[in-house]
Each structure stands twice: as C-alpha cells, then as structure tokens.
NUMAR-401513 format. One record per atom (N, C-alpha, C): residue in one letter; atom name; residue number from 1; x, y, z. Coordinates in steps of 0.1 Angstrom, whole numbers, plus 5000, padded with zeros to 4 digits. Layout:
! residues N
["A" "CA" NUM [X Y Z]]
...
//
This chain:
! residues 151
["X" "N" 1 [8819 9027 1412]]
["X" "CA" 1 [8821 9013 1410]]
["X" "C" 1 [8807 9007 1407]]
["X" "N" 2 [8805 8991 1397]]
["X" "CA" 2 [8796 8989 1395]]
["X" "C" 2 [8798 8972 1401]]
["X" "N" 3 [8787 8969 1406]]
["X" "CA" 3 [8789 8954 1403]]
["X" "C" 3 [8790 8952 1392]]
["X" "N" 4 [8791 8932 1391]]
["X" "CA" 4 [8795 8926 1379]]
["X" "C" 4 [8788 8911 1378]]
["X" "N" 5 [8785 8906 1372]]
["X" "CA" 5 [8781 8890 1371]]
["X" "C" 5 [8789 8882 1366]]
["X" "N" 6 [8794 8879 1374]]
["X" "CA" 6 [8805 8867 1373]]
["X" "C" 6 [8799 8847 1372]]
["X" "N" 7 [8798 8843 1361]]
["X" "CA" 7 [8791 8835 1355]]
["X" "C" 7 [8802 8821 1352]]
["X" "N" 8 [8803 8810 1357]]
["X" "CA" 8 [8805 8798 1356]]
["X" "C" 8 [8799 8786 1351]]
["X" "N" 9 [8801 8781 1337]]
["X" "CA" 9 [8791 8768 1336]]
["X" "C" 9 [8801 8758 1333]]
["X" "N" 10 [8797 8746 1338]]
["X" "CA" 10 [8809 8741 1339]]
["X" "C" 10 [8797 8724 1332]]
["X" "N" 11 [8801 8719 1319]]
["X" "CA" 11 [8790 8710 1316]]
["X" "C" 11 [8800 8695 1320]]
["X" "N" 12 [8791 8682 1313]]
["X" "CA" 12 [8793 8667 1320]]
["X" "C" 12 [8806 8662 1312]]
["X" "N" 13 [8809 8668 1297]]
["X" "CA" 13 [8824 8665 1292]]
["X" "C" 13 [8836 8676 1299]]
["X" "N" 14 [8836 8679 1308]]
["X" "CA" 14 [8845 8687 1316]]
["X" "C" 14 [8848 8699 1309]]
["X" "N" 15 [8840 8703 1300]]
["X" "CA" 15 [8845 8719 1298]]
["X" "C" 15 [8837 8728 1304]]
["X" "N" 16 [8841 8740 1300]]
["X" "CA" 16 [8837 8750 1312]]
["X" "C" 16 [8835 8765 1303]]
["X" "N" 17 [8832 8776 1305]]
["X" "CA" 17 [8829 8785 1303]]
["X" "C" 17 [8829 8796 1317]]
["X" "N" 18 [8838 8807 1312]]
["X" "CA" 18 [8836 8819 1322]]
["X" "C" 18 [8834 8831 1317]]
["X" "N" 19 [8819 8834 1321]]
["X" "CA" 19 [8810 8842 1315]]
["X" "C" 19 [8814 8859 1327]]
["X" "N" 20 [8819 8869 1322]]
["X" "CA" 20 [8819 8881 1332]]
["X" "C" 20 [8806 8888 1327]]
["X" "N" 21 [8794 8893 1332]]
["X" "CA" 21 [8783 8902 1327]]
["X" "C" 21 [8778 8897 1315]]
["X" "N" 22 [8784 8880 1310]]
["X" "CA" 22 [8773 8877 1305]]
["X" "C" 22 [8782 8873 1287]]
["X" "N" 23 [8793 8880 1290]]
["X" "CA" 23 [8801 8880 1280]]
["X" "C" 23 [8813 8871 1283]]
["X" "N" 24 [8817 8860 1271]]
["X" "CA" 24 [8825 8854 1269]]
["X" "C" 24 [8841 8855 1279]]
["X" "N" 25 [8847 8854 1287]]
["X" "CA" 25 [8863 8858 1289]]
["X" "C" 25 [8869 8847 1287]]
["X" "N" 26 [8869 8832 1291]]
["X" "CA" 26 [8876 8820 1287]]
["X" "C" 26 [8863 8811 1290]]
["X" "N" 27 [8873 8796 1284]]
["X" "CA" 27 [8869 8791 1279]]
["X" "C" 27 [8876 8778 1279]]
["X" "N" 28 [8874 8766 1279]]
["X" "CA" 28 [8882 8753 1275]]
["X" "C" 28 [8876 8737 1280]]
["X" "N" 29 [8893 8734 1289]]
["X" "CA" 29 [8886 8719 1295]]
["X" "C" 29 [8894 8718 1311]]
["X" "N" 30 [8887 8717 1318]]
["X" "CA" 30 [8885 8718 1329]]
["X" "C" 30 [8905 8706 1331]]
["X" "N" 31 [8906 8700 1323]]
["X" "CA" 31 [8913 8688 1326]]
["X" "C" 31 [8927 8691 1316]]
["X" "N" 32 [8927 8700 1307]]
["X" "CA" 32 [8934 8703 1299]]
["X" "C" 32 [8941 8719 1299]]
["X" "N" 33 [8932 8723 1298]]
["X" "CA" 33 [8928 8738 1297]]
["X" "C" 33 [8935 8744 1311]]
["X" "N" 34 [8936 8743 1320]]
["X" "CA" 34 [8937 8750 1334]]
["X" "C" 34 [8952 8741 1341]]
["X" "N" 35 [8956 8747 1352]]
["X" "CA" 35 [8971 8747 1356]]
["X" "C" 35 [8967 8750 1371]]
["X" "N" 36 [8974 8738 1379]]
["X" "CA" 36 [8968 8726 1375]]
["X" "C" 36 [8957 8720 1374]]
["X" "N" 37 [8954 8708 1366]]
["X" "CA" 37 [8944 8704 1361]]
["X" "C" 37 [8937 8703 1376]]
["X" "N" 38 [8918 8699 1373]]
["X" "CA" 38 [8912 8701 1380]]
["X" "C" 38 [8917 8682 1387]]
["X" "N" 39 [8915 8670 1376]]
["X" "CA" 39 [8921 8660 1382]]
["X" "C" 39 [8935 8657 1374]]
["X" "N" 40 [8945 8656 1384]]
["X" "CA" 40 [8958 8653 1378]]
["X" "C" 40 [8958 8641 1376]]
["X" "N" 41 [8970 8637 1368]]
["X" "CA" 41 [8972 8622 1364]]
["X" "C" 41 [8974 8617 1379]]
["X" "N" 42 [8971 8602 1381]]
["X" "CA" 42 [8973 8598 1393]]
["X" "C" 42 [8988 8597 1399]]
["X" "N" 43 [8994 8588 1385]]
["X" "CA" 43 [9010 8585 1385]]
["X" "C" 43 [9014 8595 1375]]
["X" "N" 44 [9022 8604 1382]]
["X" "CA" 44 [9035 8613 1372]]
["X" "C" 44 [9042 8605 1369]]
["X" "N" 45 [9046 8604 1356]]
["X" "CA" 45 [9055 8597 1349]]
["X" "C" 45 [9069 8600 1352]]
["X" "N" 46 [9076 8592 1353]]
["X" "CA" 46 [9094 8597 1358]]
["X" "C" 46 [9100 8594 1343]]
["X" "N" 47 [9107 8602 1333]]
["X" "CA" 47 [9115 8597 1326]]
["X" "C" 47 [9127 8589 1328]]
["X" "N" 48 [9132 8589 1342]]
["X" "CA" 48 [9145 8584 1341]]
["X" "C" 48 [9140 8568 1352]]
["X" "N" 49 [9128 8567 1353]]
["X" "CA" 49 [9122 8551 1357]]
["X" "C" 49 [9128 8544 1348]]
["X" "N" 50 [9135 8530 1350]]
["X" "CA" 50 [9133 8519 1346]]
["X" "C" 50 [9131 8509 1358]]
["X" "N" 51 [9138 8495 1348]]
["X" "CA" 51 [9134 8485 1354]]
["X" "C" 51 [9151 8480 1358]]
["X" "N" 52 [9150 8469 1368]]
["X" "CA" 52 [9166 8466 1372]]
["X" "C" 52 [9161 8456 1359]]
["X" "N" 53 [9181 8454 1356]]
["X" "CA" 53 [9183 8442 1346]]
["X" "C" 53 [9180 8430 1353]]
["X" "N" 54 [9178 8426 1364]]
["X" "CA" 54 [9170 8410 1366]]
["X" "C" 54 [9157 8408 1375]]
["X" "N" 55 [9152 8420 1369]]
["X" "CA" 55 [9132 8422 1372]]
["X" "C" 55 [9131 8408 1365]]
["X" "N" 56 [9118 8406 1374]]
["X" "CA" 56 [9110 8393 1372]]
["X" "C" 56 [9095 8396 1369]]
["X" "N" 57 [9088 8390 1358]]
["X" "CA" 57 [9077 8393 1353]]
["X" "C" 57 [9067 8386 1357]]
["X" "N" 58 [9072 8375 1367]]
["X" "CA" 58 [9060 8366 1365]]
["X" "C" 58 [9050 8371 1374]]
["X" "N" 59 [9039 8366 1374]]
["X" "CA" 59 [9027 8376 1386]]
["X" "C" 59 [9031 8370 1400]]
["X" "N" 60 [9033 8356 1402]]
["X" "CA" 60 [9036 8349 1411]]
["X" "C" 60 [9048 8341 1410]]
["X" "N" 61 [9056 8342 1421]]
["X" "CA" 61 [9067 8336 1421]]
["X" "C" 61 [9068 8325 1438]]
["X" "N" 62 [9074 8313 1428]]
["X" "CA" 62 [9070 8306 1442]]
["X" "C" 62 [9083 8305 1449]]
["X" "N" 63 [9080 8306 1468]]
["X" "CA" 63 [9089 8306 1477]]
["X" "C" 63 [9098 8294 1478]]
["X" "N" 64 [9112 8297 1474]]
["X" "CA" 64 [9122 8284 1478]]
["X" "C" 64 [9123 8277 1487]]
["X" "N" 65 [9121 8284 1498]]
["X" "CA" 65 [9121 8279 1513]]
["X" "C" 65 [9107 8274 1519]]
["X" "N" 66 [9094 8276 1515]]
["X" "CA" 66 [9085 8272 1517]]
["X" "C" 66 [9080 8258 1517]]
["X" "N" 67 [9080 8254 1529]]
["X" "CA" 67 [9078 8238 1535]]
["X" "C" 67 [9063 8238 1538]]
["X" "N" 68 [9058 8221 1536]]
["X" "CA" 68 [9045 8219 1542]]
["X" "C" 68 [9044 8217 1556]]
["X" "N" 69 [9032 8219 1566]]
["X" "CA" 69 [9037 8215 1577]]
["X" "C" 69 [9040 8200 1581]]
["X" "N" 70 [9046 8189 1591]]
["X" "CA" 70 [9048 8177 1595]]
["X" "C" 70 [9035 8168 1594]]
["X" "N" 71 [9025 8176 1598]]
["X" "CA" 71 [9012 8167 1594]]
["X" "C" 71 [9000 8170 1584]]
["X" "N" 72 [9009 8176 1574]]
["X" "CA" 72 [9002 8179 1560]]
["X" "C" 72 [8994 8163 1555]]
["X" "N" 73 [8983 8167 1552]]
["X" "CA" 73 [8976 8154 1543]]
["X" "C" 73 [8970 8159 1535]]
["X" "N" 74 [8977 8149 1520]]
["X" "CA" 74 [8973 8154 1507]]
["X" "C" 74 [8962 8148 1504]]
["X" "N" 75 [8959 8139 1512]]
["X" "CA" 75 [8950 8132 1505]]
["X" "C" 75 [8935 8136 1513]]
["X" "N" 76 [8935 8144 1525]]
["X" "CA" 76 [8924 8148 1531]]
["X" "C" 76 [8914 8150 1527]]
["X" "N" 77 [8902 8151 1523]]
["X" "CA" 77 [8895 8161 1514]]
["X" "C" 77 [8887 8172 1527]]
["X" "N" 78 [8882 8183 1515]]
["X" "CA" 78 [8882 8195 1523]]
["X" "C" 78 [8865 8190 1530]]
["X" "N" 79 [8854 8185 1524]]
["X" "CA" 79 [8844 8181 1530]]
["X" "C" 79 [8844 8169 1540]]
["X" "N" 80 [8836 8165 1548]]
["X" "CA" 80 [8837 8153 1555]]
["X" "C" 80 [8822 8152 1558]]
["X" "N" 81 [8817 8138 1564]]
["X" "CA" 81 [8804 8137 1565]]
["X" "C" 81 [8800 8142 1584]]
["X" "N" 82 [8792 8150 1586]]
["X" "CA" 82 [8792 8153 1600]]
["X" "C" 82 [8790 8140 1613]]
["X" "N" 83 [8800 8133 1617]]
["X" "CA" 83 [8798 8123 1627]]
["X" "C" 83 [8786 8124 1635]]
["X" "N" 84 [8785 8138 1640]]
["X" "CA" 84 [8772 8140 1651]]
["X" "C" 84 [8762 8139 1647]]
["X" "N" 85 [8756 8139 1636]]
["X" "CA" 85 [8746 8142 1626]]
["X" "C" 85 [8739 8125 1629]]
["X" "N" 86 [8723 8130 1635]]
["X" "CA" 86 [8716 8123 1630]]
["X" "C" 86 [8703 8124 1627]]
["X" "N" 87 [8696 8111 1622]]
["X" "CA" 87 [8686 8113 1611]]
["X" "C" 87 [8674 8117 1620]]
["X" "N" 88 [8668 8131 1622]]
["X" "CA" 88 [8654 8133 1631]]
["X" "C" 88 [8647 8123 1632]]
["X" "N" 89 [8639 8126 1640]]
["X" "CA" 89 [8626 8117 1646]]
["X" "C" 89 [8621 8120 1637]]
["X" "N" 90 [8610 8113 1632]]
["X" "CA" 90 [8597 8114 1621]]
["X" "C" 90 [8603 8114 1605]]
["X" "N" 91 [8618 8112 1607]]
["X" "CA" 91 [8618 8113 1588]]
["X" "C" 91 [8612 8099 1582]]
["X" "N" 92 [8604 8104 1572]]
["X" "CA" 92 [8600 8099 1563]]
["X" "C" 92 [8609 8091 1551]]
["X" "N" 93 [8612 8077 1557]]
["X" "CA" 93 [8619 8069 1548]]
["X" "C" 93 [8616 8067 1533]]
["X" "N" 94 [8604 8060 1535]]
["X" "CA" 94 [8592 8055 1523]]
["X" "C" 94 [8587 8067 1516]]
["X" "N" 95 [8587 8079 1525]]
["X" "CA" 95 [8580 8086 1509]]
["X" "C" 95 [8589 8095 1501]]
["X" "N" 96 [8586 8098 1490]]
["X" "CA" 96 [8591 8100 1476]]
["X" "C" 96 [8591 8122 1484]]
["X" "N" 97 [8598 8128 1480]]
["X" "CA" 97 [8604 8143 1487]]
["X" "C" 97 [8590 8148 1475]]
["X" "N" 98 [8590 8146 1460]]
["X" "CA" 98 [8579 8150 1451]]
["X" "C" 98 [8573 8137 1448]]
["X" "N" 99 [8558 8141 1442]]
["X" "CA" 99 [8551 8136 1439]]
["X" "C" 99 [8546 8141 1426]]
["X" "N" 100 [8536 8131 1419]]
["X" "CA" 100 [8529 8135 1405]]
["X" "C" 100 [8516 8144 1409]]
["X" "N" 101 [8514 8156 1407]]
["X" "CA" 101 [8504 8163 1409]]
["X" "C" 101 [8492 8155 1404]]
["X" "N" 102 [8486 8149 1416]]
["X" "CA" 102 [8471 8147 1415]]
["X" "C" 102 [8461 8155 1405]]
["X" "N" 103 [8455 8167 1409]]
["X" "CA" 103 [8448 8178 1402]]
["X" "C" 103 [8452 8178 1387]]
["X" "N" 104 [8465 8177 1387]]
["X" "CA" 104 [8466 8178 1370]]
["X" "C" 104 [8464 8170 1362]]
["X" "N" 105 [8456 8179 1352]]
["X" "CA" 105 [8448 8175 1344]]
["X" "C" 105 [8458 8173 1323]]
["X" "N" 106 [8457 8160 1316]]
["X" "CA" 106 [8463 8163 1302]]
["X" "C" 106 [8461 8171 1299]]
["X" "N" 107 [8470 8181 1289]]
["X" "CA" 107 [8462 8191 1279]]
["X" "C" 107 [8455 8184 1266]]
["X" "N" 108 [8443 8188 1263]]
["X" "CA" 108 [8438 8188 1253]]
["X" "C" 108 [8442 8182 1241]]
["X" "N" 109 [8452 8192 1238]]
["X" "CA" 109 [8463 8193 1225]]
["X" "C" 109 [8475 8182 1230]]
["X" "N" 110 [8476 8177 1237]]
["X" "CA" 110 [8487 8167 1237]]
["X" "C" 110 [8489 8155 1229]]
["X" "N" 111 [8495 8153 1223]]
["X" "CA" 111 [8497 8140 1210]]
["X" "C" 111 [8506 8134 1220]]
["X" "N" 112 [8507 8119 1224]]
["X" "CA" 112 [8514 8111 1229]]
["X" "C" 112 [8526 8106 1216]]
["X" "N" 113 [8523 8106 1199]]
["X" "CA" 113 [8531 8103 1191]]
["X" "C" 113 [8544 8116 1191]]
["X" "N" 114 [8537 8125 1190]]
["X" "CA" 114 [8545 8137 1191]]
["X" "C" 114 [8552 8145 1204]]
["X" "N" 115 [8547 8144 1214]]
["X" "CA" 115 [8552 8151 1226]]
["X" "C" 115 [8552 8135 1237]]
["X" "N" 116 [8557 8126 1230]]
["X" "CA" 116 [8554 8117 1241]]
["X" "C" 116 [8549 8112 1250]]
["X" "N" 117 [8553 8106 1260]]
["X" "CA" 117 [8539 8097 1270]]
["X" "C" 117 [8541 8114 1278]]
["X" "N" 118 [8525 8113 1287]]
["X" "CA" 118 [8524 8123 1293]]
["X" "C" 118 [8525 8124 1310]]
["X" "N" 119 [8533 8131 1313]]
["X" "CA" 119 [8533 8132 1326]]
["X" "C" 119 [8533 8144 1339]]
["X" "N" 120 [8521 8139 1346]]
["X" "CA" 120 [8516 8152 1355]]
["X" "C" 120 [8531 8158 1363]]
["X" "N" 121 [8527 8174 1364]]
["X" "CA" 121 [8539 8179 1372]]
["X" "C" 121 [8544 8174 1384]]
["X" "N" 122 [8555 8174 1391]]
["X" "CA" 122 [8558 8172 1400]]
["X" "C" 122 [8555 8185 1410]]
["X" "N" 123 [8553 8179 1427]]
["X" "CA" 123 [8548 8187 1439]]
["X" "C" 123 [8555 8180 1445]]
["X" "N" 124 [8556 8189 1463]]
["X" "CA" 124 [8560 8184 1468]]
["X" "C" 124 [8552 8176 1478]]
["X" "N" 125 [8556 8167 1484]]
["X" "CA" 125 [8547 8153 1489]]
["X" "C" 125 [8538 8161 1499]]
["X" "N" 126 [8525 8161 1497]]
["X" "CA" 126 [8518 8169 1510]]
["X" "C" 126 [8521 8160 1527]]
["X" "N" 127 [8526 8146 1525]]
["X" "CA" 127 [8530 8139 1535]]
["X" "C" 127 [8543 8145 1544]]
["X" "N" 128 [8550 8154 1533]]
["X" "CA" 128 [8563 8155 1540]]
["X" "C" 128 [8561 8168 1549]]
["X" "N" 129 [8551 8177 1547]]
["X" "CA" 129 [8548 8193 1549]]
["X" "C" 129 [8550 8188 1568]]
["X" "N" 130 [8549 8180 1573]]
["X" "CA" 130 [8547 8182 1587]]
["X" "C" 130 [8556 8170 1592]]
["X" "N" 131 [8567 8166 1583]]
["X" "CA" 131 [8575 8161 1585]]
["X" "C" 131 [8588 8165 1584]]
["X" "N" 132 [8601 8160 1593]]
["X" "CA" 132 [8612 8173 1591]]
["X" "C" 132 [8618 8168 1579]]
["X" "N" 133 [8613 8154 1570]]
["X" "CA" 133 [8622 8157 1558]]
["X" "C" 133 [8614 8138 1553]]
["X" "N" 134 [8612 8137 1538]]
["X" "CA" 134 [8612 8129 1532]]
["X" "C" 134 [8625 8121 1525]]
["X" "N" 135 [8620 8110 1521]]
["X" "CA" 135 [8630 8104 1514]]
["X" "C" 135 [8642 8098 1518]]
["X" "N" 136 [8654 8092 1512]]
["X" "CA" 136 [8667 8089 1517]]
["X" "C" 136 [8676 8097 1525]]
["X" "N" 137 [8676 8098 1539]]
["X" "CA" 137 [8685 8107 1547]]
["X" "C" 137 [8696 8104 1544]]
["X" "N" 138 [8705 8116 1542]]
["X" "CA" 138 [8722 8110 1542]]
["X" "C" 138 [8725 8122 1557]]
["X" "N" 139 [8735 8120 1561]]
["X" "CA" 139 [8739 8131 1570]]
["X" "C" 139 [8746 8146 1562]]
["X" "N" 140 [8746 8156 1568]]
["X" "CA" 140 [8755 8169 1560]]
["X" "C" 140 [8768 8169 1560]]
["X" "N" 141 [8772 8176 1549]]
["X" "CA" 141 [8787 8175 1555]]
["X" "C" 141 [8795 8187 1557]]
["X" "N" 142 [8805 8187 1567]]
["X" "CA" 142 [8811 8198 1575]]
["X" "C" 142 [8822 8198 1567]]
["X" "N" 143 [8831 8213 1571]]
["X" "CA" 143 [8842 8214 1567]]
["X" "C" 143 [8850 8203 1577]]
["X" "N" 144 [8863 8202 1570]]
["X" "CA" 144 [8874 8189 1575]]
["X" "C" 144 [8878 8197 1591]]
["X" "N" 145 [8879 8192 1597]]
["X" "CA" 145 [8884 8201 1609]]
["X" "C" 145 [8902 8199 1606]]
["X" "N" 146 [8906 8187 1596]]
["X" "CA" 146 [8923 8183 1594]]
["X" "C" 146 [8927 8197 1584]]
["X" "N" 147 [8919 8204 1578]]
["X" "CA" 147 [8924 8217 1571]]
["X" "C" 147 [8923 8231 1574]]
["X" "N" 148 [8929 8235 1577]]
["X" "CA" 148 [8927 8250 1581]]
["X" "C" 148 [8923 8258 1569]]
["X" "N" 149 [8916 8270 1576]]
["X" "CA" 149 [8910 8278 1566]]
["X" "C" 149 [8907 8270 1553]]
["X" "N" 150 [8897 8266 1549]]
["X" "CA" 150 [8893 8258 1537]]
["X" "C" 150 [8887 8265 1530]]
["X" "N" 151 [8889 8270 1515]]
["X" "CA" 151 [8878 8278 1508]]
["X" "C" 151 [8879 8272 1492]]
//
C-alpha cells in the first residue's frame, strides 16, 4: 500500500476542486454541483402551496374592536415645558451666547461691492465661559407625562 495526497481547493465563487496525488477527480460548485448542497435554499418550495380565496394583502390591517382609552387626549402634545425647571444662578441675561471675533482681522481681497459689507466671525462670548449659560433662558422640555410611551 502507498499513501496518497488527497487535495481540496475550494475558491471565493464557491467552486471547488478535488485533487487525488495531484490529479484532477472532480470538480464543480460547491452550491450546485454536490447533494446536498453545501447551503440549501432556506425555503423549500411546496408546489401544492397556495393562498386561501379571501387572503388579505394589505401590510396592515386595522383592528375593528380596537377602542381609545376613557382619558385619551388628542389634543395633548407629546413635549411639554419642564414645570420644575429653573433659570440657574448667574445666567447671563444681557449677554449675547456669540460674539463678533475681536482678533479678526478683513481680508485683504475683500471688495465690500462684491462680497458685501464685511463681517468678523462669530465666538463664543468669553463672558459666558464661567457662566452656566448666556442669553434668553427658556426652560427644557420633558416628555408629556399624559402619554405613554412617546416616540
């Protein structure tokens, strides 16, 4: 008896090769070629499947019996303004949240006929940096507690 070299290449379009000592024996598609295939179809097809004569196509069908509850409100909205919410100590009423960058300088090339009046970039107010917030405070707003699950 001799040994033998028994040789498999199997490449990335699912065919395959089986090489004995180096020489050819088969040959195909990994998916076609072989019994059973390496991946079967997911769904086997039934010939004798159909559909009942009063299937319904629609994706969604809405419930006949489905009531809102007694204290349903349509008019609720799903945001509300947070009652507890108030405006920190130290906010800054009077100043502006950005400012006109001091440092910046026109360009050169700027035509006021052409590129219009010119104006430095906006920053943020170095007044506000150590304050918990510039500008007009409004309060945040919460989900409605009148709506369940809100998305």
């Amino acid at each position: 008896k001799s040994t033998h070299l028994c040789t498999l290449i199997v490449n990335p379009d699912n065919s395959f090769e089986m090489l004995v000592d180096q020489t050819l024996v088969n040959s195909g598609s990994l998916l076609h070629d072989v019994s059973p295939p390496v991946n079967p179809p997911q769904e086997i097809e039934d010939p004798d499947d159909s559909k009942p004569e009063d299937w319904d196509e629609r994706e969604k069908i809405p419930d006949p019996d489905a009531t809102k509850p007694d204290d349903w409100n349509e008019d609720a909205p799903r945001k509300i303004i947070d009652p507890d919410a108030t405006k920190p100590d130290g906010w800054l009423d009077d100043e502006e949240e950005f400012v006109p960058d001091p440092n910046a300088v026109k360009p050169d090339d700027w035509d006021d006929e052409m590129d219009g009046e010119w104006e430095a970039p906006q920053i943020e107010n170095p007044k506000c940096e150590s304050a918990p917030g510039c500008g007009e405070w409004s309060p945040p707003m919460i989900d409605n507690p009148q709506i369940e699950n809100p998305k």
